[in-house]
C-alpha positions in Angstrom: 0.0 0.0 0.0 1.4 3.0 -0.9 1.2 5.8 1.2 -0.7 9.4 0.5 2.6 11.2 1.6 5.2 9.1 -0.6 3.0 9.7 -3.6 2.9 13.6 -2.4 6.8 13.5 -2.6 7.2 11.5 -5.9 5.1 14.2 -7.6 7.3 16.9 -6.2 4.8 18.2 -4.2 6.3 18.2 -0.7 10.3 18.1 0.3 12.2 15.1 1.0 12.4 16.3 4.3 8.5 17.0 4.6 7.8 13.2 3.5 10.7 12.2 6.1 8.7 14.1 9.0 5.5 12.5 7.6 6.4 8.9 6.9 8.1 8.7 10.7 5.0 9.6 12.0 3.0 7.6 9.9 5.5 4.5 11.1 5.2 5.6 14.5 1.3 5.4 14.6 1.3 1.9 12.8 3.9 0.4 15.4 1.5 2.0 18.1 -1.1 -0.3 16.8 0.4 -3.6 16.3 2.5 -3.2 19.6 -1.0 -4.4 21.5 -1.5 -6.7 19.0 1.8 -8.5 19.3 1.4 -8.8 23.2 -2.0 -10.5 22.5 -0.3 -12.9 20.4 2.5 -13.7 22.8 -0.1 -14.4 25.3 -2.1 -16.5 23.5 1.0 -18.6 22.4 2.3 -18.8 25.9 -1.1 -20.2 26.9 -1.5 -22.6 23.7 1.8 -23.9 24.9 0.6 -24.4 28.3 -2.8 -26.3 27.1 -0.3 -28.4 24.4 2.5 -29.1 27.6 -0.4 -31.2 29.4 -1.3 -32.9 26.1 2.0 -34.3 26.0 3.5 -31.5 24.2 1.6 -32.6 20.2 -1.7 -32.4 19.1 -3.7 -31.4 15.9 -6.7 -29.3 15.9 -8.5 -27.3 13.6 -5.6 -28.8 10.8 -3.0 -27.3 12.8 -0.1 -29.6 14.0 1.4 -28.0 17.1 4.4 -29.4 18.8 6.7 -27.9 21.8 10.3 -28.6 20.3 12.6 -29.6 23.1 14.8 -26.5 24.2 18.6 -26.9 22.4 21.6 -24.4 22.2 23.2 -23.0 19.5 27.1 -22.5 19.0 28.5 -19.5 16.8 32.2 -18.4 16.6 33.5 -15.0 16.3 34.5 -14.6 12.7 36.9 -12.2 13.3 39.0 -13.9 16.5 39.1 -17.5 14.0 40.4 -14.8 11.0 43.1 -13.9 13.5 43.9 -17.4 14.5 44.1 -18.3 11.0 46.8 -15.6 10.3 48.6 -16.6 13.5 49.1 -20.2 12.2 49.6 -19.1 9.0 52.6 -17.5 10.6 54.0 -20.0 12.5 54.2 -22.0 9.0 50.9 -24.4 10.4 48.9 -24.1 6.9 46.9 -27.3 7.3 45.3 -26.5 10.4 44.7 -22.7 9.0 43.5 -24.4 5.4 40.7 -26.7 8.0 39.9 -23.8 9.2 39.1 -21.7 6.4 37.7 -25.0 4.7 34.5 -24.7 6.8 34.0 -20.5 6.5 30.8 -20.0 5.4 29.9 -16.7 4.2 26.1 -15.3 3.1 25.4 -11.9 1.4 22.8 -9.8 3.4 21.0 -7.4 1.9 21.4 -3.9 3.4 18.0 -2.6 5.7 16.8 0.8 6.9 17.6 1.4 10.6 16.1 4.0 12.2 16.8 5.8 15.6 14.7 7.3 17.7 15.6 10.9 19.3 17.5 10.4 22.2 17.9 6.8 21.4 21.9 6.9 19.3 24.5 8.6 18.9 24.1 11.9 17.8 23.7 13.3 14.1 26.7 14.4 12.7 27.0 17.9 11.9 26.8 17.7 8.2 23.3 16.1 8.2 20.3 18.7 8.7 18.3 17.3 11.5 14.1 16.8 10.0 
């Protein structure tokens, strides 16, 4: 859906800056309403899971399957502490290791996303950008 003030600003008719201001608040007042919404749907899955826990944990109603996976516990590794370890035994002449090592690097592209901070929330603007 495309919103009244983005059209405004692709036809020229209000400032980047104006369909800045108005966007934000736009946001803002859409993230006001689903805030409530998303605590009413934690709720209702904390209590589904509490219903499906004394049902053994599976069921199917309504077509749904619903299952409480066990609890587990993911490992990660700090890419850039194994980069230096690599270089360190690529140093000390110990290629194999470093080649095992790089062996199972994985990387993934991510695409790039809009962050926004709010006032007060960030470090502050530098001076070369305008504040809205």
């Amino acid at each position: 859906m495309t919103s009244s003030n983005f059209t405004e600003w692709q036809s020229g008719a209000i400032s980047h800056r104006e369909a800045l201001r108005r966007l934000l608040s736009d946001l803002g007042e859409v993230e006001s309403q689903i805030a409530p919404l998303e605590a009413e749907k934690a709720e209702l899955r904390t209590q589904i899971s509490e219903v499906l826990a004394e049902m053994g944990g599976r069921a199917e109603s309504e077509g749904y399957r619903l299952t409480i996976t066990s609890p587990g516990v993911s490992a990660r590794y700090d890419a850039k502490e194994l980069d230096q370890l690599v270089d360190y035994l690529l140093a000390r002449g110990d290629d194999e290791i470093a080649r095992l090592i790089l062996k199972s690097r994985k990387e993934s592209a991510r695409a790039g996303q809009l962050r926004i901070v709010p006032p007060g929330g960030g470090r502050k603007a530098s001076d070369d950008v305008a504040p809205l």
